[in-house]
C-alpha positions in Angstrom: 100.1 94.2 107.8 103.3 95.8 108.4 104.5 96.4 111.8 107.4 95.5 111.7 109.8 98.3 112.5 113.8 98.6 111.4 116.4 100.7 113.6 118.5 101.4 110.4 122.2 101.9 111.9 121.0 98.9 114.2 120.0 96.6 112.1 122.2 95.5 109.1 120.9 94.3 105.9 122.5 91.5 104.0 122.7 91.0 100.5 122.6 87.2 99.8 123.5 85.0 96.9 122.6 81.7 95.5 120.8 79.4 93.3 117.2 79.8 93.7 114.8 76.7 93.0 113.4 77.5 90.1 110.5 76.3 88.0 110.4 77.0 84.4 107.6 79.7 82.9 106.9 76.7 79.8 105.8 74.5 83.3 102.9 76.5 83.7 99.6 75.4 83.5 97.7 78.8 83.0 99.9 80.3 80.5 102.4 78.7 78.1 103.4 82.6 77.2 107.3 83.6 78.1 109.4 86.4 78.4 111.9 86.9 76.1 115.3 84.8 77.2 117.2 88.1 78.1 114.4 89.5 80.4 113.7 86.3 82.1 117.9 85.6 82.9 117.7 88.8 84.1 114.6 88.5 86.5 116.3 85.1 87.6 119.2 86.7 88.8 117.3 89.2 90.7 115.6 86.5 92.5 118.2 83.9 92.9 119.9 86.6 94.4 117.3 87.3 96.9 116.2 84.0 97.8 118.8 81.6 97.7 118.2 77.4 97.3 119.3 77.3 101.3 117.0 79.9 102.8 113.3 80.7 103.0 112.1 81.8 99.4 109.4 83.6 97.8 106.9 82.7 94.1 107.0 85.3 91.8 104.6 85.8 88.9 104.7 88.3 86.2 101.6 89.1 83.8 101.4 90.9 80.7 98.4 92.1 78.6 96.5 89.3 80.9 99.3 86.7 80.1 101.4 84.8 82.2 105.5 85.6 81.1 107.1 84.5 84.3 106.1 82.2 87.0 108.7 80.6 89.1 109.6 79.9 92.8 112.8 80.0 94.3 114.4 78.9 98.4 112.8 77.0 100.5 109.0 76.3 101.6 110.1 74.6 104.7 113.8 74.8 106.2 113.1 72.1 108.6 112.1 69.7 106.2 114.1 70.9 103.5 111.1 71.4 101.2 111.7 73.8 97.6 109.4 76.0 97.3 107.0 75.5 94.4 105.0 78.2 92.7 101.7 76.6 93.7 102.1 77.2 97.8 100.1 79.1 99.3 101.6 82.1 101.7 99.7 84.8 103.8 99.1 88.0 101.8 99.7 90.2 104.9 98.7 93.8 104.1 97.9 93.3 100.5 94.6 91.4 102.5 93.5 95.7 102.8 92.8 95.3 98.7 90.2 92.6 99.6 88.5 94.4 102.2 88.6 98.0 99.9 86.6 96.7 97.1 84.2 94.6 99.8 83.9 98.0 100.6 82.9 99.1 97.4 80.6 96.3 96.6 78.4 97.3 99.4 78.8 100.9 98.3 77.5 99.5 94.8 74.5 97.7 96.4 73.4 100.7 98.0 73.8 99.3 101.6 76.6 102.0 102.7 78.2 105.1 101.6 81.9 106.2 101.6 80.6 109.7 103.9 78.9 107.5 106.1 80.3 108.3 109.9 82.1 105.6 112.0 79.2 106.7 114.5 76.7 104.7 112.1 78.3 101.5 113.1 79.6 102.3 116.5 77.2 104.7 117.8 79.3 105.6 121.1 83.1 105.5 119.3 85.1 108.5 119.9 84.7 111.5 117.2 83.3 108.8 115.4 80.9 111.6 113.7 84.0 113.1 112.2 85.9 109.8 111.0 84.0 108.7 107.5 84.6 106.0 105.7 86.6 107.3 103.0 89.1 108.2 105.8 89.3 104.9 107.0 89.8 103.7 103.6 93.3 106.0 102.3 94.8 106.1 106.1 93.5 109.7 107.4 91.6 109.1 110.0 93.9 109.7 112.5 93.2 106.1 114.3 96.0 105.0 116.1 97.4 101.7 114.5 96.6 99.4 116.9 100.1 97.3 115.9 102.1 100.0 117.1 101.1 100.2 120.9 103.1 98.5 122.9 100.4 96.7 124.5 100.1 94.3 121.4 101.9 91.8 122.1 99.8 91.4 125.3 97.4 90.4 122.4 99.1 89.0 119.9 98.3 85.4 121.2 95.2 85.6 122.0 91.9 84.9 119.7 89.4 87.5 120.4 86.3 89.0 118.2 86.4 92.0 116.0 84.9 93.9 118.8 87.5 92.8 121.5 90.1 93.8 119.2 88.5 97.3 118.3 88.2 98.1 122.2 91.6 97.5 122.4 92.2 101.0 120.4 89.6 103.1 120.6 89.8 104.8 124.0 92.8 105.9 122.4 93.2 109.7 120.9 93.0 110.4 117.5 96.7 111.0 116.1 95.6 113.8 114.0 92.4 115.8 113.0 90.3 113.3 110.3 92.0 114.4 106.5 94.6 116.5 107.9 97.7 113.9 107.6 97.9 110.4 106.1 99.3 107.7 108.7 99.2 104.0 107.7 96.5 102.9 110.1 95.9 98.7 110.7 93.1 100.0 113.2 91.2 101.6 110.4 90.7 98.6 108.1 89.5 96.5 111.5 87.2 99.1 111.6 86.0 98.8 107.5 86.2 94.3 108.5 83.5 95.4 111.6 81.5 97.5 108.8 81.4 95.0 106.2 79.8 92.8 108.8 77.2 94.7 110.1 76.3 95.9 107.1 76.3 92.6 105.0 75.4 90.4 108.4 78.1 87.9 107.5 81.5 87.4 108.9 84.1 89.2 107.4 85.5 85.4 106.5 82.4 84.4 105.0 81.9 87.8 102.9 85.2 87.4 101.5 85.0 83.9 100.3 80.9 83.8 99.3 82.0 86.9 97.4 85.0 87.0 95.9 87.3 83.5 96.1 84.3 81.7 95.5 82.9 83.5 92.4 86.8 84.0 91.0 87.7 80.8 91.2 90.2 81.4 93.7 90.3 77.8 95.1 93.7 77.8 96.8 92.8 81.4 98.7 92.1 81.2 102.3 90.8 83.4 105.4 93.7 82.5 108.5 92.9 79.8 110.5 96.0 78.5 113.1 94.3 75.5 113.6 93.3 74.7 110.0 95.4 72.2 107.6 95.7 74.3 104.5 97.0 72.2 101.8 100.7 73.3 100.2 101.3 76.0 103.0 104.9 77.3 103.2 106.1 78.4 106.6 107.0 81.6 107.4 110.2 82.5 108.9 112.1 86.1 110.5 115.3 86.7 110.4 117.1 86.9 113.8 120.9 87.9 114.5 122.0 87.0 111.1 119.8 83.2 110.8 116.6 82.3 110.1 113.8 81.3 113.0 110.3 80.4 113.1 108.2 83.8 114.6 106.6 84.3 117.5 102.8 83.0 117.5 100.3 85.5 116.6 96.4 84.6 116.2 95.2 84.7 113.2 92.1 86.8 114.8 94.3 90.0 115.6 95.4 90.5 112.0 91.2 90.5 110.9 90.5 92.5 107.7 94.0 94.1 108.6 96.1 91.5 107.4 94.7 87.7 107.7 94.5 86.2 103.9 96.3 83.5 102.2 97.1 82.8 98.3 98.8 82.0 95.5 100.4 83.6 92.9 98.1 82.0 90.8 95.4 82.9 92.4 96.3 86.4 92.9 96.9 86.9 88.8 92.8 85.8 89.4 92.4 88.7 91.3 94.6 91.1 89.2 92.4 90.2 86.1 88.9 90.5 88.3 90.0 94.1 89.4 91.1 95.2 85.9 88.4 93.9 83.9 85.7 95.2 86.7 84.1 91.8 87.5 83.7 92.5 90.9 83.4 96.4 91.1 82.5 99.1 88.4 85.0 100.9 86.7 84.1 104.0 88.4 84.4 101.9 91.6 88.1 100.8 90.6 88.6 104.3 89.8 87.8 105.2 93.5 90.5 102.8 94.6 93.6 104.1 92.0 92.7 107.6 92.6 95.5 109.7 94.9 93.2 111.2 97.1 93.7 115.0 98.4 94.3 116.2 102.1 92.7 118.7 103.4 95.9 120.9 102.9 96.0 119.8 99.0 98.9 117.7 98.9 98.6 114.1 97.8 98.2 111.3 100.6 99.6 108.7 97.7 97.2 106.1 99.0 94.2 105.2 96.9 91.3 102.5 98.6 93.6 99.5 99.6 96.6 100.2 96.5 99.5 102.8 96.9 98.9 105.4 94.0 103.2 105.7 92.8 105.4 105.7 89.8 108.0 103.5 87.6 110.2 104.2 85.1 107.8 107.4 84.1 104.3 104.9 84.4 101.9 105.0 87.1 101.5 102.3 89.3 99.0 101.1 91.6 101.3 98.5 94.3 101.2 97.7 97.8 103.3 95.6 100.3 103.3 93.8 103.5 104.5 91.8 106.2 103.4 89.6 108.6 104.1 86.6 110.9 107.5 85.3 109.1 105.7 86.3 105.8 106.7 89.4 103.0 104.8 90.5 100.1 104.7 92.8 97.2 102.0 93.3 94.6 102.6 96.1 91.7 100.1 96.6 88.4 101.2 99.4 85.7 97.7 100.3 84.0 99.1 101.9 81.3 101.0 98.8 80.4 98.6 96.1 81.6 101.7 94.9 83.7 101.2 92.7 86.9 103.4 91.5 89.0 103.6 90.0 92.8 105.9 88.6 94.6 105.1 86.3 98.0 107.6 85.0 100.5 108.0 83.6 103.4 111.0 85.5 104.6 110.3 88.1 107.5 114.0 89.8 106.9 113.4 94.1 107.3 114.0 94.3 103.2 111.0 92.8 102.0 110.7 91.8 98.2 109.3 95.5 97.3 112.5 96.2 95.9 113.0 93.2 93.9 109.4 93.1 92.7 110.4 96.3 91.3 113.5 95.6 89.6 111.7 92.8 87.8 109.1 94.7 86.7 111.1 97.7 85.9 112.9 95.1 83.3 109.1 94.1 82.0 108.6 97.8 80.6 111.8 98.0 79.2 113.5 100.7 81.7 115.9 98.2 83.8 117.4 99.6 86.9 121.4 99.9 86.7 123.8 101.2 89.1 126.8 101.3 86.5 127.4 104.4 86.6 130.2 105.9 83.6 130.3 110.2 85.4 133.6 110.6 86.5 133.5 114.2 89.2 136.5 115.5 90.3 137.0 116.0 94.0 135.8 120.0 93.3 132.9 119.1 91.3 131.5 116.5 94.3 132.1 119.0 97.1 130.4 121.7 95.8 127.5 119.7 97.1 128.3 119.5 100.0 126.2 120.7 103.2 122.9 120.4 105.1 119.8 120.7 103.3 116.5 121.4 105.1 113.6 119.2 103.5 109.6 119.8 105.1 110.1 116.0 106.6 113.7 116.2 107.7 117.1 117.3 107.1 120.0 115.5 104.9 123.5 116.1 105.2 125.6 115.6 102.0 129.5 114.8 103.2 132.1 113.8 100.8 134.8 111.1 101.4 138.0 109.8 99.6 136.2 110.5 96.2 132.8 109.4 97.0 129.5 111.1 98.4 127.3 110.5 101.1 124.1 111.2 101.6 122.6 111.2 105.6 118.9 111.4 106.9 118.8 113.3 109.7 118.3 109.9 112.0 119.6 107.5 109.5 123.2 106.1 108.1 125.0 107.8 105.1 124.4 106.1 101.9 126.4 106.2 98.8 125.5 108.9 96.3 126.2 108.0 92.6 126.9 110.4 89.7 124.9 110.6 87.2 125.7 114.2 85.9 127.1 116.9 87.7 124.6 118.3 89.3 122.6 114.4 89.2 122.7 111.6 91.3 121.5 108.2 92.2 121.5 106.0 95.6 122.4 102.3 94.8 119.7 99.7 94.4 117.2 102.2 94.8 115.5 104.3 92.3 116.0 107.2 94.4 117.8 110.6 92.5 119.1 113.6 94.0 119.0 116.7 91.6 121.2 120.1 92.8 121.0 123.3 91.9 121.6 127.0 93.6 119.1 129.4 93.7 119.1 132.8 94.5 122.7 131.9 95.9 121.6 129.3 98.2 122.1 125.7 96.9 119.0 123.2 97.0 118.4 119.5 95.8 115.1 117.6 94.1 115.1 114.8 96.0 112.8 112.1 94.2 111.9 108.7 95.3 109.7 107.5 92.7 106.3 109.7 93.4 107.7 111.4 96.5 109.4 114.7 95.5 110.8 117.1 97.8 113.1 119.8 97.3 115.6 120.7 100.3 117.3 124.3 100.7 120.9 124.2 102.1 121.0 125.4 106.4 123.5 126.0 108.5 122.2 122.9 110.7 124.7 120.6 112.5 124.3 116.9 112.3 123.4 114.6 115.1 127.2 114.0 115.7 128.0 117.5 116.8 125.0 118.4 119.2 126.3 119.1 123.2 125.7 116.8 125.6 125.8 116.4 129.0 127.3 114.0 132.2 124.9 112.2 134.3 126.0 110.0 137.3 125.8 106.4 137.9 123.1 106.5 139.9 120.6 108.0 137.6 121.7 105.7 134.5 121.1 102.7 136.6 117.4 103.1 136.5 117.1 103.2 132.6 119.0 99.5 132.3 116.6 96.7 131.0 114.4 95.6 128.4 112.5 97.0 125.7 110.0 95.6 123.6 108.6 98.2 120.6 106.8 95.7 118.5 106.6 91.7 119.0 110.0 89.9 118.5 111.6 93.3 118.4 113.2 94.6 121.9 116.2 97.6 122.7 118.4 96.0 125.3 119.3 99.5 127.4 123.3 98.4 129.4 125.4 100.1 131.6 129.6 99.6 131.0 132.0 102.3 132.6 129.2 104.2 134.2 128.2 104.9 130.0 124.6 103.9 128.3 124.2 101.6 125.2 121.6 100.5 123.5 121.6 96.9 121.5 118.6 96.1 119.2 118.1 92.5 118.4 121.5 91.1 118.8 123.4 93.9 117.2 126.7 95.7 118.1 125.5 98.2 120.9 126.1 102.1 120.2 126.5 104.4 123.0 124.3 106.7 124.2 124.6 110.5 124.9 122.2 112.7 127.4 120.7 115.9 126.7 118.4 115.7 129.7 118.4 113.8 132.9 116.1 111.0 130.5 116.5 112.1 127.2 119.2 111.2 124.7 120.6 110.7 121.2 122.8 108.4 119.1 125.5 110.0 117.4 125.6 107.1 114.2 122.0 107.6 113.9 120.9 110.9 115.3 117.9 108.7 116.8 116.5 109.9 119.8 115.5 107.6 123.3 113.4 109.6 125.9 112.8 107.4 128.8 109.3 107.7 130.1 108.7 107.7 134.0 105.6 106.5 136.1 103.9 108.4 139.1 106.4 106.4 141.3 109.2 107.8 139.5 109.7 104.3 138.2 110.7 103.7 134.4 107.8 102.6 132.5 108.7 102.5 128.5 111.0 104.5 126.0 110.1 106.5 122.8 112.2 106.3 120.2 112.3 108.7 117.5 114.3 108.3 114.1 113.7 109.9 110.7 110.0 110.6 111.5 108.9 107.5 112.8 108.3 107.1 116.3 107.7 104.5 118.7 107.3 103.7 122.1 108.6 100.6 123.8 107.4 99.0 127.0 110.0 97.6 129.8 109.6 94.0 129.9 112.6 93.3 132.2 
């Protein structure tokens, strides 16, 4: 369940390094299959690197052709008591829990008892447009449903256990973001709704359907619905990571993360699952097929979701992957069909990266296409400014700025990032897989901009970055009223100061960056080109902020 949400001139990112604890891949009692000793150093480094002996850790496991080739664990399953982690503890699953409640889904679909047009009005006769919002829509993020993780409101929640219905009242008075199909938004609030369906349609719990149904008949011994107040043998604790250390998070009940987000497992036992959804033991292949396929928008384009797996790419293979994070908990889960490649990665480090990007790495080593930033393409100072500019993208404009031999790439709302040549006209961020391809046409200059799946192609503008709009002088007395705290999701707050009748903002213990008015209660930062509107009451009072940054959005509640 990720909800989560990263400020990302605000909030640095660290690159760590260390010995990880590591158990060896001949140790395992599944699989005595390895990879070869050059793979496997390599995939050690990338986790040692990650998760070093010191701090919280993660259990990786790698499967080819339905054998085990890595399976280690690396930092720590408990700081306080200085436990290792081993690559038998069990972690939550977070949003990779949605895969569980997709093919529940689809069982039910197979046994007749739903169908994926069914209306949300079948199960909840008097819910909003609920006429309009199918099932399918719930299932790939389109319904429009606001995600009920992203009101400020939840943390009002977050402690306390309530039912599936309690927590589905809690959203749906709320108006749809978007027309049902016309836009894909990661919605929590939708698979709630598909937990509350399984249920009446099954008449079990949600808890019960998943474990009569699929732990019990895989096998999966050491998977578990969440449960606070249960002892749940070889469970890691999950830490976040707050102004540069490690703490425990803020309680949440286990009953507000529902079909959402609320499963536990292994590695071990997710390699089980990985082998029940490829060989179709739970679902038909048709079914499966369902799942992996990229399903359309109303407009045509591709929502890259599938039924509880993003539909993506690597190194030229499709993948079907997904994420999450949770409670002090990250995870990433990736399978290459064409390869009959698995891998996933759980951990028990809440940090704003996430293991997504190392899961990759490793796996990108498994098919033979290893991700390198040595980079050999020597530009001269003429050839790497001829790039330079702003370039107009559907989702948002990128600046492209060259300094002392180097160039930068800059989201409109984000930080400048290192470009690095490949070619010419070809280049690469660092530790990412993301390429930038220019070219001119008809005498304007435009890029391919390609992260994995995503393409995009951006036409140069004459639009000024954040850093050069006009701004305006307000007086004392009105920036008074906009001091205080912030909260925009749970454990994550925007301090708003006053110094030298000026306005800064400070987000989770970071350096505070100024901001600059447009409006009596609207302004930008310059770093970040991120917007803060301050949002008054009837009494003229201030009630919450929005904040707006490279298309996402969010509104923060005063708490102080």
């Amino acid at each position: 369940m990720k909800y989560t949400f990263i400020l990302v001139a605000l909030l640095a990112t660290q690159l760590v390094f260390g010995q990880g604890k590591q158990v060896a891949a001949n140790e395992n009692p599944v699989s005595g299959v390895v990879s070869t000793p050059n793979v496997e150093a390599a995939i050690d480094a990338i986790f040692q690197q990650a998760y070093p002996a010191s701090s919280p850790g993660a259990t990786v496991l790698i499967a080819k052709d339905d054998k085990i080739i890595y399976r280690k664990a690396f930092g720590m399953a408990n700081l306080e008591l200085k436990v290792p982690m081993q690559p038998e503890n069990v972690l939550k699953l977070a949003s990779i829990t949605k895969q569980f409640t997709s093919v529940a889904i689809l069982m039910l679909l197979e046994q007749g008892k739903l169908s994926l047009q069914d209306p949300l009005s079948k199960y909840i006769a008097d819910y909003p447009r609920g006429n309009e919002i199918t099932i399918h829509h719930l299932l790939n993020h389109t319904s429009g449903v606001k995600s009920y993780t992203n009101l400020p409101e939840f943390r009002d929640k977050m402690r306390l256990d309530i039912t599936p219905e309690e927590l589905i009242n809690s959203f749906k008075s709320l108006p749809l973001e978007f027309n049902p199909n016309e836009k894909y938004a990661y919605s929590n609030s939708g698979y709630v709704l598909l937990g509350y369906i399984i249920e009446k349609t099954s008449a079990m719990s949600y808890e019960d359907f998943i474990q009569k149904n699929i732990f019990d008949k895989l096998g999966m011994k050491n998977s578990y619905y969440a449960n606070n107040y249960k002892i749940i043998p070889n469970k890691a604790n999950g830490y976040q990571l707050y102004e540069g250390n490690y703490e425990n998070p803020e309680y949440l009940s286990s009953t507000v993360l529902y079909a959402a987000g609320s499963l536990l497992s292994t590695i071990d036992d997710m390699f089980l699952w990985h082998k029940a959804i490829r060989q179709n033991t739970l679902i038909t292949e048709k079914s499966k097929q369902l799942a992996f396929t990229n399903h359309a928008l109303a407009n045509g384009k591709n929502s890259n979701y599938g039924y509880g797996w993003f539909i993506n790419e690597l190194a030229g293979k499709a993948t079907v992957e997904h994420t999450g994070g949770i409670d002090g908990f990250a995870t990433s889960g990736i399978y290459v069909p064409d390869s009959n490649s698995y891998a996933i990665v759980l951990s028990n480090a809440e940090d704003g990266k996430g293991p997504e990007v190392y899961n990759l790495k490793a796996m990108a080593m498994v098919l033979g296409k290893p991700m390198t930033d040595k980079v050999t393409t020597k530009l001269s100072e003429k050839q790497l400014k001829q790039w330079v500019g702003a370039y107009q993208f559907e989702e948002a404009v990128r600046f492209i700025t060259y300094d002392n031999g180097v160039l930068y790439s800059m989201r409109e709302g984000g930080r400048p990032l290192i470009l690095l040549p490949v070619s010419e006209n070809e280049f690469k961020f660092e530790n990412s897989f993301t390429t930038y391809k220019f070219s001119v046409k008809d005498g304007k200059k435009q890029v391919l901009y390609a992260d994995r799946i995503k393409k995009s192609v951006g036409t140069e503008t004459d639009k000024k970055p954040a850093s050069e709009r006009e701004t305006i002088s307000l007086t004392p007395e009105i920036l008074i009223k906009y001091v205080g705290v912030y909260e925009l999701q749970p454990s994550f707050q925007i301090e708003i100061e006053m110094e030298n009748d000026r306005l800064f903002a400070k987000a989770m213990g970071q350096p505070a960056v100024e901001l600059f008015a447009q409006t009596e209660n609207s302004f930008f930062i310059k770093e970040m080109g991120a917007q803060i509107v301050f949002n008054l009451g009837s009494n003229g009072m201030v009630e919450s902020l929005s904040f707006a940054q490279g298309g996402n959005k969010m509104v923060g509640k005063k708490i102080k």
